[in-house]
C-alpha positions as CSV (number, residue, x, y, z in Angstrom):
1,X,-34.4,9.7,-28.2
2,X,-31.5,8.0,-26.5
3,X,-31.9,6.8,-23.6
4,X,-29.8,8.0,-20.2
5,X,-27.4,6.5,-18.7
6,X,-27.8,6.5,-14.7
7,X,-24.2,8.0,-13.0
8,X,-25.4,5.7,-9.9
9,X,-24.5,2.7,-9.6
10,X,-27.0,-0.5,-8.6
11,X,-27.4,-1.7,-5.4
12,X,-24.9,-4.7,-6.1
13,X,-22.2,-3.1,-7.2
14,X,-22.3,-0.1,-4.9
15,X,-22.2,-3.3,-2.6
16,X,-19.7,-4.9,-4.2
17,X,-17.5,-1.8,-4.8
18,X,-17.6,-1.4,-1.0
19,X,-16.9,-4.6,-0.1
20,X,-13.6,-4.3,-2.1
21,X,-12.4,-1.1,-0.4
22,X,-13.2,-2.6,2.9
23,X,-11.3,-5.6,2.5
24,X,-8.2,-3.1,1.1
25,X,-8.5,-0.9,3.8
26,X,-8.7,-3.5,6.1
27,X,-5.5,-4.9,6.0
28,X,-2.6,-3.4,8.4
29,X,0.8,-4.9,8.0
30,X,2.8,-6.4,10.9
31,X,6.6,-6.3,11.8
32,X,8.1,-8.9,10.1
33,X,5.8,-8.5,7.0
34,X,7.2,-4.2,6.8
35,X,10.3,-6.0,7.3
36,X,9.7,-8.7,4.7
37,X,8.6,-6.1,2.2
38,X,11.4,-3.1,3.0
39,X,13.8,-6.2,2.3
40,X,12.5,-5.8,-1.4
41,X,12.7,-2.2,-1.9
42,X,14.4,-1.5,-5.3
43,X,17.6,0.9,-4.8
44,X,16.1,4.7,-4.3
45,X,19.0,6.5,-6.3
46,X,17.4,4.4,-9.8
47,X,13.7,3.7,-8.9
48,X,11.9,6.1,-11.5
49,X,8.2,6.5,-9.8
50,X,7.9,8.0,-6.2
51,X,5.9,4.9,-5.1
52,X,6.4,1.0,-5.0
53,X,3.8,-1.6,-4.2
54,X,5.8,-4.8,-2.7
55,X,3.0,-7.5,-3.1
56,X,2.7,-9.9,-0.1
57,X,0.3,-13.0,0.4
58,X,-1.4,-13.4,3.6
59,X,-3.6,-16.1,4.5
60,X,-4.1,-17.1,0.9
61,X,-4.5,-13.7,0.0
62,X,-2.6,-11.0,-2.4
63,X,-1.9,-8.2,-0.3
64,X,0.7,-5.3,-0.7
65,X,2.4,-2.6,0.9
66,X,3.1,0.8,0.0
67,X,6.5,2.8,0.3
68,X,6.8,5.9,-1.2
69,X,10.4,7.5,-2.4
70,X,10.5,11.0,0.0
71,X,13.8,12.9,-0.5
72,X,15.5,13.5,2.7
73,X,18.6,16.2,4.3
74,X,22.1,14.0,4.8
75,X,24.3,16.8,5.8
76,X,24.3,19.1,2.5
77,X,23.0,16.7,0.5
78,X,19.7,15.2,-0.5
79,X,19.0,11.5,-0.3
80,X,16.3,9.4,-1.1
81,X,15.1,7.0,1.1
82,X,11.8,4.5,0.9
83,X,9.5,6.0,3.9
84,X,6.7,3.7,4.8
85,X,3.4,6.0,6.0
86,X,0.9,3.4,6.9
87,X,-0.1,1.9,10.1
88,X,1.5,-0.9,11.7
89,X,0.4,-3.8,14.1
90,X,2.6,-4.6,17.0
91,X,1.1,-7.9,19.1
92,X,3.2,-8.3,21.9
93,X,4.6,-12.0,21.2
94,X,6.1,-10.4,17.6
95,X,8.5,-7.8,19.4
């Protein structure tokens, strides 16, 4: 008879997959990093996906921020423009 495969996870990897989603989650972008990154954007009118990950290193470390492509009223018209939804850190001696 074959033997089962557990759906759970041992207790490394469930520590390890939670260390991982920590450390993403962890990260909030400053200032001049959205500003860093929104200076990459790719033009909106060509971009073919509705998201864009613009890769950043901090302190040694790959991090990224995500934009997503949100279509927006310009008069009559609709425009798309890159809308950034996360959360942001303002220390005082950055603004």
């Amino acid at each position: 008879m074959p033997e089962k495969k557990s759906k759970f996870r041992s207790s490394g990897s469930r520590k390890s997959a939670k260390r991982s989603s920590r450390s993403s989650t962890k990260f909030i972008p400053n200032l001049t990093q959205i500003n860093d990154a929104a200076a990459e954007l790719p033009d909106p009118d060509i971009w073919p996906e509705s998201n864009y990950q613009c890769p950043l290193e901090v302190d040694g470390k790959q991090r990224s921020i995500e934009f997503t492509l949100k279509s927006i009223n310009r008069g009559k018209e609709q425009a798309p423009r890159w809308i950034y939804e996360g959360k942001v850190l303002i220390r005082k001696r950055d603004v």
